[in-house]
C-alpha positions in Angstrom: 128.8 -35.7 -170.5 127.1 -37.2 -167.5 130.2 -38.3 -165.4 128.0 -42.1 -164.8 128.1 -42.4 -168.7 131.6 -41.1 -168.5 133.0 -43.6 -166.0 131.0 -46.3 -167.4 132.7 -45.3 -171.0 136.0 -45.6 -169.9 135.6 -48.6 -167.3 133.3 -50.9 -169.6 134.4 -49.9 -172.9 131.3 -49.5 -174.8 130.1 -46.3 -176.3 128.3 -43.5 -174.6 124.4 -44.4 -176.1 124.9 -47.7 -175.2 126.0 -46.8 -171.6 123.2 -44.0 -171.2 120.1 -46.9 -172.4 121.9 -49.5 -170.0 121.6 -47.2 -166.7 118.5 -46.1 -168.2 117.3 -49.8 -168.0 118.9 -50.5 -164.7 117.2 -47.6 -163.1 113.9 -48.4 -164.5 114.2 -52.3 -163.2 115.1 -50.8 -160.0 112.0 -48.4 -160.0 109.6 -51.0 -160.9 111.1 -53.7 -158.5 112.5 -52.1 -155.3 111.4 -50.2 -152.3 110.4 -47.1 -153.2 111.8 -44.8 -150.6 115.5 -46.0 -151.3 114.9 -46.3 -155.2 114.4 -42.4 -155.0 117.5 -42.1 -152.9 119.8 -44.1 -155.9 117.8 -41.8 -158.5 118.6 -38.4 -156.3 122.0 -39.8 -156.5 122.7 -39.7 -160.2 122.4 -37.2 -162.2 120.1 -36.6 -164.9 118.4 -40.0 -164.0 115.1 -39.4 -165.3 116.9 -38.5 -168.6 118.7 -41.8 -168.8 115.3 -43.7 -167.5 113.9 -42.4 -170.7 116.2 -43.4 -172.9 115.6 -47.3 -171.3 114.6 -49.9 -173.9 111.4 -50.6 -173.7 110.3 -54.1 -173.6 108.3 -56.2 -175.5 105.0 -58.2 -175.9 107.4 -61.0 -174.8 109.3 -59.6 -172.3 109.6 -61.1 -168.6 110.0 -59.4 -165.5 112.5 -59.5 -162.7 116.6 -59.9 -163.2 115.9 -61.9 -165.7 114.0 -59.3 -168.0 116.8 -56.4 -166.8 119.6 -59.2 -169.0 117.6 -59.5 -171.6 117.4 -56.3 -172.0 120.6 -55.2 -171.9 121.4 -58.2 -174.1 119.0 -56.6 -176.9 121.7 -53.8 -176.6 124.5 -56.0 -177.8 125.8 -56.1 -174.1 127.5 -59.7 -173.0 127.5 -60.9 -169.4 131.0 -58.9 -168.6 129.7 -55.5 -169.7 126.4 -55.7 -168.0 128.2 -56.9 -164.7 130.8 -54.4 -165.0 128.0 -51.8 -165.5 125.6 -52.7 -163.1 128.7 -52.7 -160.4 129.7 -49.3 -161.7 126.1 -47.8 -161.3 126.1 -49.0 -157.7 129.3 -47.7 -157.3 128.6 -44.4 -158.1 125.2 -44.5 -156.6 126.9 -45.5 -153.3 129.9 -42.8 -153.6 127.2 -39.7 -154.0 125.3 -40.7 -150.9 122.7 -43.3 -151.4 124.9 -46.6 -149.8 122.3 -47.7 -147.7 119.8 -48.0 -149.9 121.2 -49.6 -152.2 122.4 -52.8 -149.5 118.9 -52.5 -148.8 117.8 -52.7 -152.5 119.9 -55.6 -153.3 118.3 -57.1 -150.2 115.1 -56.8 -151.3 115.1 -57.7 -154.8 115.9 -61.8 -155.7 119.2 -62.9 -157.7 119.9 -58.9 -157.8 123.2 -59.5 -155.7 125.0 -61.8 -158.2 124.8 -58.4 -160.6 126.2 -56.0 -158.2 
């Protein structure tokens, strides 16, 4: 198993689908909405990310953008405000442990209402 999925499994509690389409969805928002030099840094640091990107939810006709389309996401996947914090701030976590820590201060920075997540 992908040791992210694996942590995220065991910190969060939810099962390991669920976990792989959450970081899936994280690491797409964070493709689509942050600098692209240090996105590609995050997504060198964990493995099998395109993998997980592909298993994202995709939105719909409806969908809106920013943070605020990343929740409502991860909300379609039964996730309340506890999980998705707790796997958002596990993500980074690992992220940051495997070498890509300032990138991601610098992704946080750069992206609006992404530090009350992380």
């Amino acid at each position: 198993m992908n040791p992210l999925v694996q942590r995220i499994t065991e910190t969060v509690g939810i099962d390991a689908a669920t976990a792989q389409q959450a970081i899936g969805a994280i690491l797409v928002f964070l493709q689509e909405e942050g600098p692209v030099d240090k996105v590609g840094e995050i997504l060198a640091s964990v493995p099998d990310s395109g993998e997980l990107m592909a298993a994202a939810p995709k939105g719909g006709m409806l969908s809106m953008g920013g943070v605020m389309g990343l929740g409502q996401k991860l909300m379609g996947l039964g996730l309340g405000m506890g999980e998705i914090s707790g796997i958002s701030k596990q993500t980074m976590a690992f992220a940051r442990e495997n070498g890509a820590g300032d990138a991601i201060d610098e992704i946080v920075a750069a992206i609006p209402g992404l530090s009350q997540f992380v």
